[in-house]
PDB file as gemmi writes it, atoms N, CA and C in Angstrom:
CRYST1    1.000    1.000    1.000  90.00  90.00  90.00 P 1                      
ATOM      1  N   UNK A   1     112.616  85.678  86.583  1.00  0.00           N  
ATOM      2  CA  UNK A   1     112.557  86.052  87.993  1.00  0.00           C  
ATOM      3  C   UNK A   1     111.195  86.686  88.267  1.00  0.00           C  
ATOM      4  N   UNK A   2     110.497  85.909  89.231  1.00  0.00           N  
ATOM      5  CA  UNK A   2     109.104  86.842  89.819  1.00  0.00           C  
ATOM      6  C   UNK A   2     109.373  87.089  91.397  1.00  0.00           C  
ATOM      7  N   UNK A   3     109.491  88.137  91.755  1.00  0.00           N  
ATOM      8  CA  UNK A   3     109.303  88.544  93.481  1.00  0.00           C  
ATOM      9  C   UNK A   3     107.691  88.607  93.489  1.00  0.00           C  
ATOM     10  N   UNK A   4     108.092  88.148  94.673  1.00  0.00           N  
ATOM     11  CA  UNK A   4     106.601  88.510  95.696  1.00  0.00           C  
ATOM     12  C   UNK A   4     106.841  88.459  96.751  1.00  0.00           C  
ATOM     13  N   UNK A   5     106.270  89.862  97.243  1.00  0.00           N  
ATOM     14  CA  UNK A   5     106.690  89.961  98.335  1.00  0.00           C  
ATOM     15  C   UNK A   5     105.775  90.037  99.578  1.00  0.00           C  
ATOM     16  N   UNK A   6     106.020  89.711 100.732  1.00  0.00           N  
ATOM     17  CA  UNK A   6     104.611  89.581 101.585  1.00  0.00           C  
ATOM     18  C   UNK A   6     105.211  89.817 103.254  1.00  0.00           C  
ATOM     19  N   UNK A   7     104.112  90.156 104.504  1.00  0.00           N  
ATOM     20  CA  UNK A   7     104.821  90.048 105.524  1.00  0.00           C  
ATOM     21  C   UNK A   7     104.251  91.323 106.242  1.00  0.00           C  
ATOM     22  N   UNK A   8     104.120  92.557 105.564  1.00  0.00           N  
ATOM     23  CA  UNK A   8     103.644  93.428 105.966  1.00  0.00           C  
ATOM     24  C   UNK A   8     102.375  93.201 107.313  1.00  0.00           C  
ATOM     25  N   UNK A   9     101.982  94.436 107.588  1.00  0.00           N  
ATOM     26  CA  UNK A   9     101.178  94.447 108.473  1.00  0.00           C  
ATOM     27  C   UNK A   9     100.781  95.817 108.946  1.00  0.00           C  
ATOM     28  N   UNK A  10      99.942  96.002 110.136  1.00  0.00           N  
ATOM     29  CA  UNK A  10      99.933  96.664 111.219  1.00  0.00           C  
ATOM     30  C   UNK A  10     100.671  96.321 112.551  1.00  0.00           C  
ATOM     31  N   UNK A  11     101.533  97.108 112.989  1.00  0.00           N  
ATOM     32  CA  UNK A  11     101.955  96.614 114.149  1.00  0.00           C  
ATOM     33  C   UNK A  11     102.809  98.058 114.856  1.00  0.00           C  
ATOM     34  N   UNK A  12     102.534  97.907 116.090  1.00  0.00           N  
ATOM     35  CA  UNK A  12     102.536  99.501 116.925  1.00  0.00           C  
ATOM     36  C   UNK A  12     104.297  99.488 116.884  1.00  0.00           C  
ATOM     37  N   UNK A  13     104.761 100.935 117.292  1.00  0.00           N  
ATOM     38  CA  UNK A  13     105.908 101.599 117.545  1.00  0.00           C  
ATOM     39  C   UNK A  13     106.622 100.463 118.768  1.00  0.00           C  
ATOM     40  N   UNK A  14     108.108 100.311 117.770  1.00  0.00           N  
ATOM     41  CA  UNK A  14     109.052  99.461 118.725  1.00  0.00           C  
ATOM     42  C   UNK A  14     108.469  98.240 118.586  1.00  0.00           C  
ATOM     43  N   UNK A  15     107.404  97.592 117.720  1.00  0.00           N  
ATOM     44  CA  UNK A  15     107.447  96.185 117.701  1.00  0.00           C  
ATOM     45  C   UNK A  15     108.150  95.675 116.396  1.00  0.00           C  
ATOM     46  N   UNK A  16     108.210  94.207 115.863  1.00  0.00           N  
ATOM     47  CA  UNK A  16     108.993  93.806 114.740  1.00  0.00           C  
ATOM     48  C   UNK A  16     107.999  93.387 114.093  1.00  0.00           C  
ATOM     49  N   UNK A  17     108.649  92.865 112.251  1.00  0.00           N  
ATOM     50  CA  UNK A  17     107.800  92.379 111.725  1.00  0.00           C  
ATOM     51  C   UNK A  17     108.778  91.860 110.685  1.00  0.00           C  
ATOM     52  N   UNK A  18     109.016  90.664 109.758  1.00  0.00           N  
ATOM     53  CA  UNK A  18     109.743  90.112 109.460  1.00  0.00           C  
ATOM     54  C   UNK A  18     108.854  90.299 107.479  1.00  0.00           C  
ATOM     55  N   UNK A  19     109.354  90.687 106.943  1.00  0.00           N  
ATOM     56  CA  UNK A  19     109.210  90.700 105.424  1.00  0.00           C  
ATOM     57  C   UNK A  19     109.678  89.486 104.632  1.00  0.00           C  
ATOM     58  N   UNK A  20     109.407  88.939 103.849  1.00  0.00           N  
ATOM     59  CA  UNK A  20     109.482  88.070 103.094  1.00  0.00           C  
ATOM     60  C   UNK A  20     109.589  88.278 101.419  1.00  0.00           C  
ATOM     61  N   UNK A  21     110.325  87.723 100.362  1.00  0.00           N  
ATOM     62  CA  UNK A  21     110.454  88.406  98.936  1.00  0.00           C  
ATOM     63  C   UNK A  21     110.772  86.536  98.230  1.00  0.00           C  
ATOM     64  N   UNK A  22     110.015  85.899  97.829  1.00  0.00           N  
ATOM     65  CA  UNK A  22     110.004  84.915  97.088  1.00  0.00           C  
ATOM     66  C   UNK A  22     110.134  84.998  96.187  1.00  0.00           C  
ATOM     67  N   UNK A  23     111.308  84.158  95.383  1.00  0.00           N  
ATOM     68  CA  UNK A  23     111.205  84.439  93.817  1.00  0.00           C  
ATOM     69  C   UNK A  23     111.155  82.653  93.661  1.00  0.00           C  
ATOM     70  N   UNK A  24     109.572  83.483  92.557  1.00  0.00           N  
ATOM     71  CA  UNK A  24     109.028  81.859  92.061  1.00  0.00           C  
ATOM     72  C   UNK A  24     109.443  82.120  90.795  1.00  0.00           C  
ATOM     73  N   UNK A  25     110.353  82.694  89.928  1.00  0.00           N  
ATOM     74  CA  UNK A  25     110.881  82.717  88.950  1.00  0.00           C  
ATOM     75  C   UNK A  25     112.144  80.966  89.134  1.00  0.00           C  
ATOM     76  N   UNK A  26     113.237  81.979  87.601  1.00  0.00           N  
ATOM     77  CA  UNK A  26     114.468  81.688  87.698  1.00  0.00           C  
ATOM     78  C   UNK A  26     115.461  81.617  88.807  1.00  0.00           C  
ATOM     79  N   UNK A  27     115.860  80.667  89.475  1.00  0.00           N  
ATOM     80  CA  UNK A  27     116.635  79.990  90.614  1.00  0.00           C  
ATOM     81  C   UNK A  27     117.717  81.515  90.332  1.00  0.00           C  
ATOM     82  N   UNK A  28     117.837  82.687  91.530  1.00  0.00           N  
ATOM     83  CA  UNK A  28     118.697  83.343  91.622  1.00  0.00           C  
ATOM     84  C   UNK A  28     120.078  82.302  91.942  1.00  0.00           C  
ATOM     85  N   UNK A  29     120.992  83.204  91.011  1.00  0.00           N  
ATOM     86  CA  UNK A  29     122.434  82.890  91.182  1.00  0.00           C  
ATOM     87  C   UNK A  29     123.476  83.895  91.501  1.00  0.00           C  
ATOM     88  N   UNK A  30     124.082  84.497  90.569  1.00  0.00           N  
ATOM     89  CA  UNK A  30     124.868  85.833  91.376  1.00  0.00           C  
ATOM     90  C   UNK A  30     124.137  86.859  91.432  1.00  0.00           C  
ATOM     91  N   UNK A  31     122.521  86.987  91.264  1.00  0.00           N  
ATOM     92  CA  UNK A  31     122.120  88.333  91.413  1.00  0.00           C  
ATOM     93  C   UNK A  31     122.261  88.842  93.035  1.00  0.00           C  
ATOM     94  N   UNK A  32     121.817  90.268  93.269  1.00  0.00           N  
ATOM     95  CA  UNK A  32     121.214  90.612  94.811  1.00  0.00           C  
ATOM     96  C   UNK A  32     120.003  91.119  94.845  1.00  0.00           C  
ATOM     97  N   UNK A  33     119.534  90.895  95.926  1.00  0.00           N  
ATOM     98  CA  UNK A  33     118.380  91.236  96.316  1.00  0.00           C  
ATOM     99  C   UNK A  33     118.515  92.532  97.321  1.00  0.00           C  
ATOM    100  N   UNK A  34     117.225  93.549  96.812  1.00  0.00           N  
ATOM    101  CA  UNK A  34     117.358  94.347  97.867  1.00  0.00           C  
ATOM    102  C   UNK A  34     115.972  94.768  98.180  1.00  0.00           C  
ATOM    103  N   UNK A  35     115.840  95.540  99.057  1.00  0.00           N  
ATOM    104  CA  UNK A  35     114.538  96.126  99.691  1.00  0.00           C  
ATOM    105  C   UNK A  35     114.611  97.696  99.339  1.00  0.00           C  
ATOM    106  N   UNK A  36     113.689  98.427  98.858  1.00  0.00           N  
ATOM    107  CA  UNK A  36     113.256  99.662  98.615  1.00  0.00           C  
ATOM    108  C   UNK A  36     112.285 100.156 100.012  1.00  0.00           C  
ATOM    109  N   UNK A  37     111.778 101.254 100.045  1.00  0.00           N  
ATOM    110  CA  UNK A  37     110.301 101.543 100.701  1.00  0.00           C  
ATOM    111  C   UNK A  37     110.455 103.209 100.040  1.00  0.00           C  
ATOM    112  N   UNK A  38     108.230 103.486  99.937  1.00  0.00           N  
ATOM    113  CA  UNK A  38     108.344 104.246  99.595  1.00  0.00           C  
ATOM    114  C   UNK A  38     106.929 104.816 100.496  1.00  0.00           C  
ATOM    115  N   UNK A  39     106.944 106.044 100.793  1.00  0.00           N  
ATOM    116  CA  UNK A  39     106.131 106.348 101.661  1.00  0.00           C  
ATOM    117  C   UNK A  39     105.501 107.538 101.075  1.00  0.00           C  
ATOM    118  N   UNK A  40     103.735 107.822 101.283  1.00  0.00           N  
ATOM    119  CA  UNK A  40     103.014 109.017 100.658  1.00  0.00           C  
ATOM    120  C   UNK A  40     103.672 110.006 100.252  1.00  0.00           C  
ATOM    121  N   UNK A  41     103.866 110.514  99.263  1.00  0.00           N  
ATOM    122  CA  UNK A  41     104.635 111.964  98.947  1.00  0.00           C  
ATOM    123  C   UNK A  41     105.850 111.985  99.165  1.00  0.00           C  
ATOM    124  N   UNK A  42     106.265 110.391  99.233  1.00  0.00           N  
ATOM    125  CA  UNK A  42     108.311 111.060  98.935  1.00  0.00           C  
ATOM    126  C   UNK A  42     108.676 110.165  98.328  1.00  0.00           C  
ATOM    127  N   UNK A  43     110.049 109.851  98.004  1.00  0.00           N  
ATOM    128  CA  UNK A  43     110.661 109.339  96.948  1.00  0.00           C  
ATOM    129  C   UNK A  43     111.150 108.028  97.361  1.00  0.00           C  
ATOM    130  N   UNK A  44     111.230 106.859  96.880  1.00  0.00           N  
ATOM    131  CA  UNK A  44     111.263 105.679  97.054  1.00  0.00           C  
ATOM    132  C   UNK A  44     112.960 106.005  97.930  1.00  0.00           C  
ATOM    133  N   UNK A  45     113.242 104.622  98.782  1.00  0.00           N  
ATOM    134  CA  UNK A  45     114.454 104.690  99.779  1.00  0.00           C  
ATOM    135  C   UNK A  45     114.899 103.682  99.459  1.00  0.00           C  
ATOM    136  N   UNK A  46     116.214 103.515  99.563  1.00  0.00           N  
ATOM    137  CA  UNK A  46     116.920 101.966  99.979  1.00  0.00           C  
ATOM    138  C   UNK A  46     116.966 101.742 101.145  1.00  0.00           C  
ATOM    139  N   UNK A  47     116.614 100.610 101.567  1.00  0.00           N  
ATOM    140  CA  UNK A  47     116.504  99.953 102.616  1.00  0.00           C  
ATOM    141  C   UNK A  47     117.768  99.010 103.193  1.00  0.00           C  
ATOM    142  N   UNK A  48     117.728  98.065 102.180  1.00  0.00           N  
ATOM    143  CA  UNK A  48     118.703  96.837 102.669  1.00  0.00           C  
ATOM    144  C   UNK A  48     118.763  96.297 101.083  1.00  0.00           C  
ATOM    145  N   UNK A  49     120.092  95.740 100.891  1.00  0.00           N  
ATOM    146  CA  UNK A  49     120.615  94.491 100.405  1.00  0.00           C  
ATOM    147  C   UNK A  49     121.548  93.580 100.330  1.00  0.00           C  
ATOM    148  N   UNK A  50     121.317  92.676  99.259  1.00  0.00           N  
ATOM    149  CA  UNK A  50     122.261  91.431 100.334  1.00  0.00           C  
ATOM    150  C   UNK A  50     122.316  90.967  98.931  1.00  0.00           C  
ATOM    151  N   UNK A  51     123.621  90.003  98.818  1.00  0.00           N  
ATOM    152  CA  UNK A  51     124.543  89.998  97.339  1.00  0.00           C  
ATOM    153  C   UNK A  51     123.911  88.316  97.876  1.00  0.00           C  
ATOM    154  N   UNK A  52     123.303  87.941  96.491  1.00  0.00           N  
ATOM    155  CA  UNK A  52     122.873  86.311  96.913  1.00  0.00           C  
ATOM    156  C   UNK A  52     123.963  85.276  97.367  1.00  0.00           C  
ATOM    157  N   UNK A  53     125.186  85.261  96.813  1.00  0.00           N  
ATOM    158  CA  UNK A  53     126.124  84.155  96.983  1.00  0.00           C  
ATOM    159  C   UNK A  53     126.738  84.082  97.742  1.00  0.00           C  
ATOM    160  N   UNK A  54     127.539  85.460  98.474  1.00  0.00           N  
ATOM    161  CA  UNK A  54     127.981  85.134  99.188  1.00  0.00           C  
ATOM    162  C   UNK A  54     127.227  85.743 100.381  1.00  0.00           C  
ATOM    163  N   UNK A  55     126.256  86.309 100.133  1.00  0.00           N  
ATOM    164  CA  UNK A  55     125.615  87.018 101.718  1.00  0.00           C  
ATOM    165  C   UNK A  55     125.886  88.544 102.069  1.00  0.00           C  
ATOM    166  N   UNK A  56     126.745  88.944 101.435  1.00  0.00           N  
ATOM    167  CA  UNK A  56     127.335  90.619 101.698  1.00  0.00           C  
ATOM    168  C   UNK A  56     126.040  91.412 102.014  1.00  0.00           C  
ATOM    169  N   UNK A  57     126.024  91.918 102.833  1.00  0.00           N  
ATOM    170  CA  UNK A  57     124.657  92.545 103.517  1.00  0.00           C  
ATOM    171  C   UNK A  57     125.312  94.086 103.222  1.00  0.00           C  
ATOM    172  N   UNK A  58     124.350  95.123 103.007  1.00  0.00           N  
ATOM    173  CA  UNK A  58     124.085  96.600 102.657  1.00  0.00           C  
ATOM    174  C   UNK A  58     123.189  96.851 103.776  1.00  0.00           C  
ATOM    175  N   UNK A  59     123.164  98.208 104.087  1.00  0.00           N  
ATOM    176  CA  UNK A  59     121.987  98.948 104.759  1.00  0.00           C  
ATOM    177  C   UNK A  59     122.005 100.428 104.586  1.00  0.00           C  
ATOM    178  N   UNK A  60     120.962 100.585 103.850  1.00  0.00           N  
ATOM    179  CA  UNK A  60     120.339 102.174 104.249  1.00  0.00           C  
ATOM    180  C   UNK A  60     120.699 103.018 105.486  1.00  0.00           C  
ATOM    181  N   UNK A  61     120.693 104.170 105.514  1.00  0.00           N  
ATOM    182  CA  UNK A  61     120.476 104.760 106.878  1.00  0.00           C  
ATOM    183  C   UNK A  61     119.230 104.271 107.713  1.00  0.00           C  
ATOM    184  N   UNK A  62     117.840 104.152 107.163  1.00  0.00           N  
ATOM    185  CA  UNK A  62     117.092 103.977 107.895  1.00  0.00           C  
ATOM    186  C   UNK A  62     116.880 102.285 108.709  1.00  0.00           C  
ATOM    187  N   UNK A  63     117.530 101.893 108.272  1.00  0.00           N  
ATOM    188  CA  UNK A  63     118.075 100.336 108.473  1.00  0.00           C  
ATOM    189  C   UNK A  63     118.893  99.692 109.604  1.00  0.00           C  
ATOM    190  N   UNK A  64     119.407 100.972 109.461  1.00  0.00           N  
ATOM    191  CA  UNK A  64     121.400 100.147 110.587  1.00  0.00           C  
ATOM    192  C   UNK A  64     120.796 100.135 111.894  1.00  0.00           C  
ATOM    193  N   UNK A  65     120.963  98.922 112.500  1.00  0.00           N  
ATOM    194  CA  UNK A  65     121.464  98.872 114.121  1.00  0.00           C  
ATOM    195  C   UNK A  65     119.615  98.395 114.247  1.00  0.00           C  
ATOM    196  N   UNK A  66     118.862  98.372 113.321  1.00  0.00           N  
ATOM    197  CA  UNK A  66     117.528  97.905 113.349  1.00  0.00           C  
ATOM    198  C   UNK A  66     116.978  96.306 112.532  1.00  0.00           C  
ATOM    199  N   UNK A  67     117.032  96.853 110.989  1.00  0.00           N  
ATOM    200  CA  UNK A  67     116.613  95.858 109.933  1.00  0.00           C  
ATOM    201  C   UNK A  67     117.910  94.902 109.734  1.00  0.00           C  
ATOM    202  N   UNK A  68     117.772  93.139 109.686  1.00  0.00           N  
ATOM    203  CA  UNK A  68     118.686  92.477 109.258  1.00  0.00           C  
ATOM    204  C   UNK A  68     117.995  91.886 107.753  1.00  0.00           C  
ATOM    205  N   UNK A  69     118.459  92.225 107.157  1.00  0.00           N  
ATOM    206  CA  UNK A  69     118.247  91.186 105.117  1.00  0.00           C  
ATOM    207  C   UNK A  69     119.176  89.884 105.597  1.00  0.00           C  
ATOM    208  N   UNK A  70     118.670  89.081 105.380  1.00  0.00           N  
ATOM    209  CA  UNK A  70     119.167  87.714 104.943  1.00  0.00           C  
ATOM    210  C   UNK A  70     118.335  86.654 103.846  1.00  0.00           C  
ATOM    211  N   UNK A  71     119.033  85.486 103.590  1.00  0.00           N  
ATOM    212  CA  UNK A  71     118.784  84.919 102.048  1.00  0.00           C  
ATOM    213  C   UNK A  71     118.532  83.435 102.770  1.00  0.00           C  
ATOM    214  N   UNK A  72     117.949  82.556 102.027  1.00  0.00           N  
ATOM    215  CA  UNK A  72     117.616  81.523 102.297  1.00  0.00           C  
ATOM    216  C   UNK A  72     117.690  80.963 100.535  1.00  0.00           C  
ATOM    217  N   UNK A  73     118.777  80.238 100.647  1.00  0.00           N  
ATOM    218  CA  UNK A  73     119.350  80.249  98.677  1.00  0.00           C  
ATOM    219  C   UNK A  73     118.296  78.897  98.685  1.00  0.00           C  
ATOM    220  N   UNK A  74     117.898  77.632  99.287  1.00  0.00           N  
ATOM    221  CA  UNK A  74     117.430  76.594  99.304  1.00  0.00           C  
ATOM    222  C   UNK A  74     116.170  77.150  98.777  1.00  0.00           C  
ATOM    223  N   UNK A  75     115.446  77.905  99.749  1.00  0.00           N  
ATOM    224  CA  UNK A  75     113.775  78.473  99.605  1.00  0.00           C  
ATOM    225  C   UNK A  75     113.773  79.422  98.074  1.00  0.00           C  
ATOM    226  N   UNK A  76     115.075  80.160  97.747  1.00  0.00           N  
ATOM    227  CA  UNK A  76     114.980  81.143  96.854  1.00  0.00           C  
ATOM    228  C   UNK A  76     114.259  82.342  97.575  1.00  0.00           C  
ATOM    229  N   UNK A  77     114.385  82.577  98.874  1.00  0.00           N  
ATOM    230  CA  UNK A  77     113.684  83.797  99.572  1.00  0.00           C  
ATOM    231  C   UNK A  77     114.558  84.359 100.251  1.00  0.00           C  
ATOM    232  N   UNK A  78     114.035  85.666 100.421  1.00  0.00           N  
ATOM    233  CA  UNK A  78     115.231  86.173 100.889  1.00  0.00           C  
ATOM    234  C   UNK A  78     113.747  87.496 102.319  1.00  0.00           C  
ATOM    235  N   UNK A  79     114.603  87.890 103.041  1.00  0.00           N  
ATOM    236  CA  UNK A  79     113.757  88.238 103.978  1.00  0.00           C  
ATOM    237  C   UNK A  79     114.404  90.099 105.050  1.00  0.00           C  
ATOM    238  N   UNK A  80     113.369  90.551 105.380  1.00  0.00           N  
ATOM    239  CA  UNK A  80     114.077  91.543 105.960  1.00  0.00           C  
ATOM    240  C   UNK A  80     113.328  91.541 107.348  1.00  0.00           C  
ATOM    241  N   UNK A  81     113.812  91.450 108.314  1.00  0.00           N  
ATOM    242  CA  UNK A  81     113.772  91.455 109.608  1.00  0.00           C  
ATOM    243  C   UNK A  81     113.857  93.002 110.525  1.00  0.00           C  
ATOM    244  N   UNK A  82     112.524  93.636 111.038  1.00  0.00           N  
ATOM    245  CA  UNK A  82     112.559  94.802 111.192  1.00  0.00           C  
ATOM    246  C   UNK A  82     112.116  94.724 112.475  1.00  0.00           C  
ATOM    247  N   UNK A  83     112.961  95.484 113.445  1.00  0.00           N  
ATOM    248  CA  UNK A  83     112.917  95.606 114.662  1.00  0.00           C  
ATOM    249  C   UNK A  83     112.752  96.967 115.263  1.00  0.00           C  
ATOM    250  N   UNK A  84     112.439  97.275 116.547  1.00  0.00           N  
ATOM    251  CA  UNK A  84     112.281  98.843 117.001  1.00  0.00           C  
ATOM    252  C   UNK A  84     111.884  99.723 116.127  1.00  0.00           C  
ATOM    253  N   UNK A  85     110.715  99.055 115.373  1.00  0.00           N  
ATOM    254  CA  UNK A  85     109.770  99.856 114.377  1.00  0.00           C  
ATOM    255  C   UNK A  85     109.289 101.655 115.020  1.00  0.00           C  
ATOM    256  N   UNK A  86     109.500 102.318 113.773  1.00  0.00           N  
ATOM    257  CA  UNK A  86     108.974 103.828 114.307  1.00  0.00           C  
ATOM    258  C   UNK A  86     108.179 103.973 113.467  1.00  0.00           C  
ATOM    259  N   UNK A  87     106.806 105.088 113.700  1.00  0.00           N  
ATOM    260  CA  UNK A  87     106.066 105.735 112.690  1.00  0.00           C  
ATOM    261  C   UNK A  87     106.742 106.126 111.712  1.00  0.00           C  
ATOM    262  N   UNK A  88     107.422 106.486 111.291  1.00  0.00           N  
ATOM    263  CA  UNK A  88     108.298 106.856 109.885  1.00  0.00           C  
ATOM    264  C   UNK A  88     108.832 105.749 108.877  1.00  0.00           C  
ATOM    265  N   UNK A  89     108.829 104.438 109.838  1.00  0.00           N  
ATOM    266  CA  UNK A  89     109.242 103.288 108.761  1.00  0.00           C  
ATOM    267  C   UNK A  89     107.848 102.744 107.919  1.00  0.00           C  
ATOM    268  N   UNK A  90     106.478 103.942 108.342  1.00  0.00           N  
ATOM    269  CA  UNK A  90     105.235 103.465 107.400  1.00  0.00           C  
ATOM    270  C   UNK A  90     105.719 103.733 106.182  1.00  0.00           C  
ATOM    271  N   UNK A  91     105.321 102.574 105.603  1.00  0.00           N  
ATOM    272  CA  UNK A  91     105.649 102.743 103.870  1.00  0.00           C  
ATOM    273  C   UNK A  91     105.436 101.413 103.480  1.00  0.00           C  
ATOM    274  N   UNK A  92     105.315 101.384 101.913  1.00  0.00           N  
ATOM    275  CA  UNK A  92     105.256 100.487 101.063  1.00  0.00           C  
ATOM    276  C   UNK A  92     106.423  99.963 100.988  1.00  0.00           C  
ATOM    277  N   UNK A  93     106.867  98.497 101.013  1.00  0.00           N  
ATOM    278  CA  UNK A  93     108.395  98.215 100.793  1.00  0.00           C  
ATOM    279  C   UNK A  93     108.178  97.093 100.060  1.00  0.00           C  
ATOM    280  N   UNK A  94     109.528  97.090  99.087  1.00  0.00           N  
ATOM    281  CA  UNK A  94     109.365  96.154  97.632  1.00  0.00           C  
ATOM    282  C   UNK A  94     110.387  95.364  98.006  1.00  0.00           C  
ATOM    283  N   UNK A  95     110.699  94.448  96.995  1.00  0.00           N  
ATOM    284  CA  UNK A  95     112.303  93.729  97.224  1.00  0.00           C  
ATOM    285  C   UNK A  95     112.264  93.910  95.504  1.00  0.00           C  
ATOM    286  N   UNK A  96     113.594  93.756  95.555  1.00  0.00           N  
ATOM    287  CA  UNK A  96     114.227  94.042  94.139  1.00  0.00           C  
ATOM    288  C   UNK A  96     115.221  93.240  93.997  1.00  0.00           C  
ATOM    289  N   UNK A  97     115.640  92.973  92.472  1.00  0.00           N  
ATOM    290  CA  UNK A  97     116.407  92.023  92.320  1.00  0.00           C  
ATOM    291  C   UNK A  97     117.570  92.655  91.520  1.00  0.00           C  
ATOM    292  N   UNK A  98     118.706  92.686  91.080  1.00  0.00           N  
ATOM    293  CA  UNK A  98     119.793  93.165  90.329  1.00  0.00           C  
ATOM    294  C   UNK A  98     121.105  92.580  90.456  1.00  0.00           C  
ATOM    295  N   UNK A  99     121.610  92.707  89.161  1.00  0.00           N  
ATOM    296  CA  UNK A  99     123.318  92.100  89.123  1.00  0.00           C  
ATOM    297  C   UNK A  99     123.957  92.088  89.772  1.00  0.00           C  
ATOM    298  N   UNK A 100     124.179  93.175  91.141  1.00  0.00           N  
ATOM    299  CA  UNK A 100     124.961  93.162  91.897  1.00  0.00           C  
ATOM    300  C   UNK A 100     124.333  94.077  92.684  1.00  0.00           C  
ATOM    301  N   UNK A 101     124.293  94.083  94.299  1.00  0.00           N  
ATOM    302  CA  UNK A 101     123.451  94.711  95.167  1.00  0.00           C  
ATOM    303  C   UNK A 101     124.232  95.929  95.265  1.00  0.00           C  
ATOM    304  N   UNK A 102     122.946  96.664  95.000  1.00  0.00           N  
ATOM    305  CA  UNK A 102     123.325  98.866  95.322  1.00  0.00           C  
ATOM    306  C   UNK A 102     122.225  99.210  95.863  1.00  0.00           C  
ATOM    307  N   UNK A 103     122.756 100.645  96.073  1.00  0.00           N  
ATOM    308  CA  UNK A 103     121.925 101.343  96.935  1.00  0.00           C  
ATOM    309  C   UNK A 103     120.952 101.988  95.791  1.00  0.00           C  
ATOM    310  N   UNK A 104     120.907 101.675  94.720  1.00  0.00           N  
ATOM    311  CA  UNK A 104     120.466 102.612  93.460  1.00  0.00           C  
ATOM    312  C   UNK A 104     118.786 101.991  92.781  1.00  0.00           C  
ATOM    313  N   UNK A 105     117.740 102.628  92.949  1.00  0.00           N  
ATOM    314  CA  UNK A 105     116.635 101.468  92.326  1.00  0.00           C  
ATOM    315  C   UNK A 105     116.996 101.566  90.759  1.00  0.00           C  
ATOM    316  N   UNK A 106     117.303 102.417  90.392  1.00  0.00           N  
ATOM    317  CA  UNK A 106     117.540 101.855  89.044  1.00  0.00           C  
ATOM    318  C   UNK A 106     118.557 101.007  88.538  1.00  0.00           C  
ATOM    319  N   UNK A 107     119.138 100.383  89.670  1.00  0.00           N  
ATOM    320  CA  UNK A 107     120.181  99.123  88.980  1.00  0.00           C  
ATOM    321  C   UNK A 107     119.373  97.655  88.927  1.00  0.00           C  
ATOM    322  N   UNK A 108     117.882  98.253  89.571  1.00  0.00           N  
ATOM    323  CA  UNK A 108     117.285  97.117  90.154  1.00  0.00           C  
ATOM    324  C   UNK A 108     116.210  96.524  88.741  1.00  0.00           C  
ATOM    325  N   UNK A 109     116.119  95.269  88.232  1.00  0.00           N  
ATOM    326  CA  UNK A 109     115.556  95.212  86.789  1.00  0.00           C  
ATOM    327  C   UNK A 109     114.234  94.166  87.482  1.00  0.00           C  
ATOM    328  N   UNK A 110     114.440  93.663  88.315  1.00  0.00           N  
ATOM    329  CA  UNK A 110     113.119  92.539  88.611  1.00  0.00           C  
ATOM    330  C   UNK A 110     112.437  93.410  89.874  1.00  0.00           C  
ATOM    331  N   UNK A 111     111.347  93.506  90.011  1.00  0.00           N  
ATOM    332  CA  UNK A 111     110.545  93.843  91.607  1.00  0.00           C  
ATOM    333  C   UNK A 111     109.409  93.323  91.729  1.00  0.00           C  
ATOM    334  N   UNK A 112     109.208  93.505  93.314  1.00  0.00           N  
ATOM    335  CA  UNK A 112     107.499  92.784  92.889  1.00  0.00           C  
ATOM    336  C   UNK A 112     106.684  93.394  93.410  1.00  0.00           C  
ATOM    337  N   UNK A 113     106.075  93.064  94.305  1.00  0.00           N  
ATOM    338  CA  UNK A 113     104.687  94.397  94.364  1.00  0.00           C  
ATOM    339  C   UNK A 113     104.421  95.123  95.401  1.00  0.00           C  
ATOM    340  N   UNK A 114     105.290  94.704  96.366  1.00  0.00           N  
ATOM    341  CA  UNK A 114     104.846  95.516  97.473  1.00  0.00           C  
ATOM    342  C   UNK A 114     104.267  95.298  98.569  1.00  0.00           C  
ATOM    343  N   UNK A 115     104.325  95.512  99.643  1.00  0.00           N  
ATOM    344  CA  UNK A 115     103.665  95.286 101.036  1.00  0.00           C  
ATOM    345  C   UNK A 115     103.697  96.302 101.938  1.00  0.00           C  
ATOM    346  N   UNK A 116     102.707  96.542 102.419  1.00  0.00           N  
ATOM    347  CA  UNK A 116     102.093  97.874 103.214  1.00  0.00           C  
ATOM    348  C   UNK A 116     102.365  97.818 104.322  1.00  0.00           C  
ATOM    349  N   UNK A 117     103.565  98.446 105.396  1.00  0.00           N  
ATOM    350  CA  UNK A 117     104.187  98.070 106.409  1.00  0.00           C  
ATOM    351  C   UNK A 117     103.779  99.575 107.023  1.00  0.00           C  
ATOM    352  N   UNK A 118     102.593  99.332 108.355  1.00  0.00           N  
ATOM    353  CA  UNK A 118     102.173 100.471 109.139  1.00  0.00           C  
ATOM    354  C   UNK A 118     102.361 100.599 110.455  1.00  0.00           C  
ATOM    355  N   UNK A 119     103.181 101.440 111.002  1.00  0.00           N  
ATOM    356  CA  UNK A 119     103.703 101.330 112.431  1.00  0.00           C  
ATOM    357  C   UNK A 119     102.623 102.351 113.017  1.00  0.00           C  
ATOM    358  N   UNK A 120     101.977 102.332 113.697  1.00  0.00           N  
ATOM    359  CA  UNK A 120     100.555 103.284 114.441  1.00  0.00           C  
ATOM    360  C   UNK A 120     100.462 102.510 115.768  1.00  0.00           C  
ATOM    361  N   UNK A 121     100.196 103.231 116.946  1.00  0.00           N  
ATOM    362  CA  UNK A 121      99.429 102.513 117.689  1.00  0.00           C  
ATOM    363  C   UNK A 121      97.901 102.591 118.156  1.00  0.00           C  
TER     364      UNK A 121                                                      
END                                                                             
């Protein structure tokens, strides 16, 4: 399994921006995928995840009623969809891969590198 993840940007308060996490590895099968973020001086977050097979979607607090995770099993990508962006969702955000989707990064054994997601106007 290799993630890579891409999508990030600059983009002002209350606009969207759609994340992307490709795995050019091993064809995921029952793993999940999830999204982390981690921002200057604090501790990495869960974001979102989503159980590959059947779709079971998770969300963080900072997530609900905003970010949708969904999977694209054909592409092997899986994607997070972020809407009504605030200055506080600046951060680095990863996607992660693991046996079964949690809220926990250490259940998470594959990640990839990261994308720099800056809400400023």
């Amino acid at each position: 399994v290799q993630l890579q993840a891409s999508g990030g940007g600059l983009v002002q308060p209350g606009g969207s921006l759609r994340l992307s996490c490709t795995n050019s590895g091993r064809t995921f099968t029952s793993y999940a995928m999830g999204w982390f973020r981690q921002a200057p001086g604090k501790e990495r977050e869960f974001v979102a995840a989503i159980a590959w097979g059947l779709g079971n979607t998770y969300y963080g607090d900072p997530a609900k009623g905003r970010f949708i995770i969904s999977r694209d099993k054909d592409k092997n990508t899986g994607s997070l969809k972020m809407n009504s962006l605030r200055p506080e969702d600046t951060a680095v955000y990863y996607c992660a891969a693991a046996p079964l989707a949690s809220n926990r990064d250490y259940d998470y054994i594959y990640w990839g590198q990261g994308t720099q997601v800056t809400v400023s106007s």
